[in-house]
C-alpha positions as CSV (number, residue, x, y, z in Angstrom):
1,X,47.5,-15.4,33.5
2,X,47.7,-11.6,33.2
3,X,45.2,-10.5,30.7
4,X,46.9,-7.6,27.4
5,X,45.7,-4.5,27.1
6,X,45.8,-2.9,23.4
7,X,45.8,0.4,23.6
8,X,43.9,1.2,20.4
9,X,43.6,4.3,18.9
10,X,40.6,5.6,17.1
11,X,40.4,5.7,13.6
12,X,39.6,9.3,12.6
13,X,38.3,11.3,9.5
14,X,39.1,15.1,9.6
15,X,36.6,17.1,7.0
16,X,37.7,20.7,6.6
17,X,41.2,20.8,7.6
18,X,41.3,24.7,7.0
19,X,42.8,26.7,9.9
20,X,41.5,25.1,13.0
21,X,40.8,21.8,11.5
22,X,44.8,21.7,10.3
23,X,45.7,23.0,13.4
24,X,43.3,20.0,15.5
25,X,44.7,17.1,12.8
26,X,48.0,19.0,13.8
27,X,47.7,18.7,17.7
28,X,46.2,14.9,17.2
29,X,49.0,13.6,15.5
30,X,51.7,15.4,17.8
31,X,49.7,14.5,21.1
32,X,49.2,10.8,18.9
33,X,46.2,10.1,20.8
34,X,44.2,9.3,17.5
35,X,45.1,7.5,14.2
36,X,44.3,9.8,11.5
37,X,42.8,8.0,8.4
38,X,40.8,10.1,6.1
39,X,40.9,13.7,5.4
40,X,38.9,15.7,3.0
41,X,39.0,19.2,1.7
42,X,37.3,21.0,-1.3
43,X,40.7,23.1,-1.3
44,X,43.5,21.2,-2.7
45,X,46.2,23.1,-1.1
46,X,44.4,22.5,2.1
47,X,44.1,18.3,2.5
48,X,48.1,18.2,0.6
49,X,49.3,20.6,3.8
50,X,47.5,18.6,6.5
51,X,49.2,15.5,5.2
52,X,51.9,16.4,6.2
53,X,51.2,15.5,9.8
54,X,49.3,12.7,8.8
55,X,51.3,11.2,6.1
56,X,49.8,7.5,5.7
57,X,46.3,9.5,5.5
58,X,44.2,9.1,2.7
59,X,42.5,12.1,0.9
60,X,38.7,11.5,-0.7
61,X,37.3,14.2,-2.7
62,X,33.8,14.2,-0.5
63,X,32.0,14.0,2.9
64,X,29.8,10.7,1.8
65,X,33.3,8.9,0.5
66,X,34.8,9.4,3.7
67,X,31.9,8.5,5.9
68,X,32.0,4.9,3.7
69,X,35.8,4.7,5.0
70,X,36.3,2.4,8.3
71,X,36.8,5.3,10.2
72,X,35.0,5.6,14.0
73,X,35.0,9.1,14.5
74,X,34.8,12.3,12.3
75,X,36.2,15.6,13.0
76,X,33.6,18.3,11.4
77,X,35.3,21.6,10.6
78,X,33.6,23.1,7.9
79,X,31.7,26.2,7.2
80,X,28.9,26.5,9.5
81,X,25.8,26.2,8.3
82,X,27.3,23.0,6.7
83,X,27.6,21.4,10.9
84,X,24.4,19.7,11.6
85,X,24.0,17.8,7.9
86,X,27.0,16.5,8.3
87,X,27.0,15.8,11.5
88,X,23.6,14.1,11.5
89,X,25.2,12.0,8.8
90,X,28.3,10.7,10.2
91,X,25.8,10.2,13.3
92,X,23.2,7.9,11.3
93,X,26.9,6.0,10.0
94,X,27.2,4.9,13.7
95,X,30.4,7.1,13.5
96,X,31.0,9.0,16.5
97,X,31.4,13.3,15.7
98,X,33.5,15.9,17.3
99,X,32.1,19.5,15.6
100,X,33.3,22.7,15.1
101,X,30.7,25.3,17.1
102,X,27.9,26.3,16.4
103,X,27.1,22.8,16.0
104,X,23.7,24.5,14.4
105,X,22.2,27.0,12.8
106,X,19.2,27.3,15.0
107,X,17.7,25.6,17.6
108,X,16.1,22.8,15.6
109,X,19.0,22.1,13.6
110,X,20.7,21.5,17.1
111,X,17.9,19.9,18.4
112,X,17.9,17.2,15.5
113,X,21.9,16.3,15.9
114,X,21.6,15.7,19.4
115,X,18.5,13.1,19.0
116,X,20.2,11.5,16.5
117,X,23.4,11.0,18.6
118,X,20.8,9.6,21.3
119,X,18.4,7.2,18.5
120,X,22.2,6.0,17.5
121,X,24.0,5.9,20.5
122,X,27.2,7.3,19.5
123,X,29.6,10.1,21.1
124,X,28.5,13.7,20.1
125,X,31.1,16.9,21.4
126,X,31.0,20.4,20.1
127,X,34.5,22.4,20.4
128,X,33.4,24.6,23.1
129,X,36.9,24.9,24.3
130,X,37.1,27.7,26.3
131,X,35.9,25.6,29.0
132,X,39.0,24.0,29.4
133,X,40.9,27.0,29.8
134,X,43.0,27.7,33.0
135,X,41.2,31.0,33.8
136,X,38.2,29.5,33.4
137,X,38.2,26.3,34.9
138,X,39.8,28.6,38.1
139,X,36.7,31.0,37.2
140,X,34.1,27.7,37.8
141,X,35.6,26.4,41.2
142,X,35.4,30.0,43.0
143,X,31.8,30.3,41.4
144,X,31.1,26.7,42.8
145,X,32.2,27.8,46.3
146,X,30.0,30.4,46.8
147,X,32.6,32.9,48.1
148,X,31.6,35.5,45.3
149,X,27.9,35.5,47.4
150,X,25.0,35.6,45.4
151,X,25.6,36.7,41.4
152,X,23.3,39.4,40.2
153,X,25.3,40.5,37.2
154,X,27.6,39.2,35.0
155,X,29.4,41.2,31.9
156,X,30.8,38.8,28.5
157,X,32.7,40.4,25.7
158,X,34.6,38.9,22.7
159,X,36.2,40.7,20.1
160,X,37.5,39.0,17.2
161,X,41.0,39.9,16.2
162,X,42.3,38.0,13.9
163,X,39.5,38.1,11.1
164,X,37.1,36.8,9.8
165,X,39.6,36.0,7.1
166,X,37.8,34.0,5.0
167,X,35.2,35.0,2.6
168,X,32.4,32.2,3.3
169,X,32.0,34.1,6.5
170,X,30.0,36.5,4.9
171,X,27.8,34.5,2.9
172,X,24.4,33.8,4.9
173,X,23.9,30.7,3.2
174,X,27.4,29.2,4.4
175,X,28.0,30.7,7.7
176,X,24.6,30.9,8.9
177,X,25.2,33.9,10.5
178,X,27.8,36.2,11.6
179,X,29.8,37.2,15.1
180,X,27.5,35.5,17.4
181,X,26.9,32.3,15.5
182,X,30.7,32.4,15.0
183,X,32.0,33.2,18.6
184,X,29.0,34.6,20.8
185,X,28.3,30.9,21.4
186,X,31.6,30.8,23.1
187,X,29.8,33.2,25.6
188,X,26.6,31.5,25.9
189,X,28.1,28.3,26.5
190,X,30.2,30.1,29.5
191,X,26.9,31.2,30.7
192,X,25.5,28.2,30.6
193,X,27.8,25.8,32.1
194,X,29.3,28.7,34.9
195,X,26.3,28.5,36.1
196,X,24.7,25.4,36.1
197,X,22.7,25.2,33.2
198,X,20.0,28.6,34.2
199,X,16.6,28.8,33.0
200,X,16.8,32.5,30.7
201,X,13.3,33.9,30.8
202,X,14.2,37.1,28.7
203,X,16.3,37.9,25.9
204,X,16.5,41.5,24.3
205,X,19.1,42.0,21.5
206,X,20.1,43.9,18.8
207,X,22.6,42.8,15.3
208,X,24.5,45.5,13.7
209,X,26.3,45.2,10.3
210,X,28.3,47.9,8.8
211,X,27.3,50.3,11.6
212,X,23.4,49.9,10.8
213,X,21.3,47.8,12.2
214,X,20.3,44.2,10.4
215,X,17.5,44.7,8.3
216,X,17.4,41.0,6.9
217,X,19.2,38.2,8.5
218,X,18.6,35.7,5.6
219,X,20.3,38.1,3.4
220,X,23.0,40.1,6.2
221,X,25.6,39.1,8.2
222,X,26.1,40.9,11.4
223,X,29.4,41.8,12.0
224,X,28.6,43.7,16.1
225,X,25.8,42.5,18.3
226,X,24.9,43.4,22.0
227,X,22.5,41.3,24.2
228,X,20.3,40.8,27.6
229,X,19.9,37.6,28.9
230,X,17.5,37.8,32.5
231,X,18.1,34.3,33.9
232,X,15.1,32.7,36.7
233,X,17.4,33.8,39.6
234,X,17.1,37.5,38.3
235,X,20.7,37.7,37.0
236,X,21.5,40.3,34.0
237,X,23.9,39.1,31.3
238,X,25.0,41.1,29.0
């Protein structure tokens, strides 16, 4: 007797279905690779938009209502500094979490999502997508081969040209910081997995907001920011 296979889709809550989270509810339906339950927005406008992709969605007015919800997974998309509370808390629900980068504010914040993913043993993912792009992924196998020769240099740059558009961006307390906690983890994480995860024994950097440098970063968010990473096999990023 030939054994059935369901193929079951998982339940999903989306919180924050601003910009990218609408546009990641968006591609989920379309691709229907997930079965989208719950979504929650402080903005109105926001969750009534997103439903129209997921129509037989539910909306809940809060993060704890929809972690109560039978949902496996959780899509964080919220402001930043709001990532690692939340997603310690969908974590300790047994619900598994898909954040929006930086999945912290700081390393201990990070540091405390991750062992609570591992105490619970649930599926943790930060959107560090640019890995999955075709440049890069071409950009990793000719690294791999070794037919670049030994590395000693290596030069990232992102400029943001679409925004900030939103004005929690600019609030310390809500964003946690500015360009580099909003996209210069995009070029860490490059670093880091291009090549192979490198020990950094020097760091040298300097925040800029406005044209002056950062006098407070509880208070200031920096807006340009240039850095030197030395890694154990005396390569230079910058």
């Amino acid at each position: 007797m030939e054994e059935t296979i369901v193929d079951q889709k998982p339940k999903l809550g989306f919180i924050g279905v601003g910009w990218i989270g609408r546009n990641r509810l968006q591609a989920v339906a379309e691709q229907q690779i997930g079965d989208i339950r719950v979504i929650s927005d402080p903005n109105t406008a926001y969750a009534e938009e997103a439903l129209q992709f997921a129509q037989g969605a539910t909306v809940v007015n809060s993060f704890p209502e929809l972690i109560k919800t039978d949902v496996e997974a959780v899509v964080i998309a919220t402001p930043s500094a709001m990532h690692a509370a939340q997603s310690i808390e969908a974590l300790d629900a047994g619900k598994a979490v898909f954040c929006q980068k930086p999945l912290g504010r700081d390393a201990a914040e990070v540091k405390a999502v991750v062992e609570k993913a591992q105490e619970k043993d649930v599926l943790l993912s930060v959107d560090f997508s640019y890995r999955f792009t075709n440049g890069i992924k071409a950009l990793k196998s000719v690294l791999d081969s070794g037919e670049l020769g030994d590395i000693y240099g290596v030069n990232l740059v992102f400029h943001n040209a679409y925004g900030p558009d939103k004005s929690w961006y600019f609030d310390p307390q809500l964003a946690g910081g500015g360009c580099v906690m909003d996209l210069g983890v995009h070029l860490v994480d490059l670093l880091v997995w291009l090549f192979d995860n490198p020990e950094v024994n020097e760091v040298h950097s300097q925040l800029f907001s406005k044209g002056k440098r950062i006098q407070d970063i509880v208070e200031q968010v920096e807006d340009y920011a240039v850095a030197q990473l030395l890694l154990n096999e005396s390569i230079a990023v910058q």
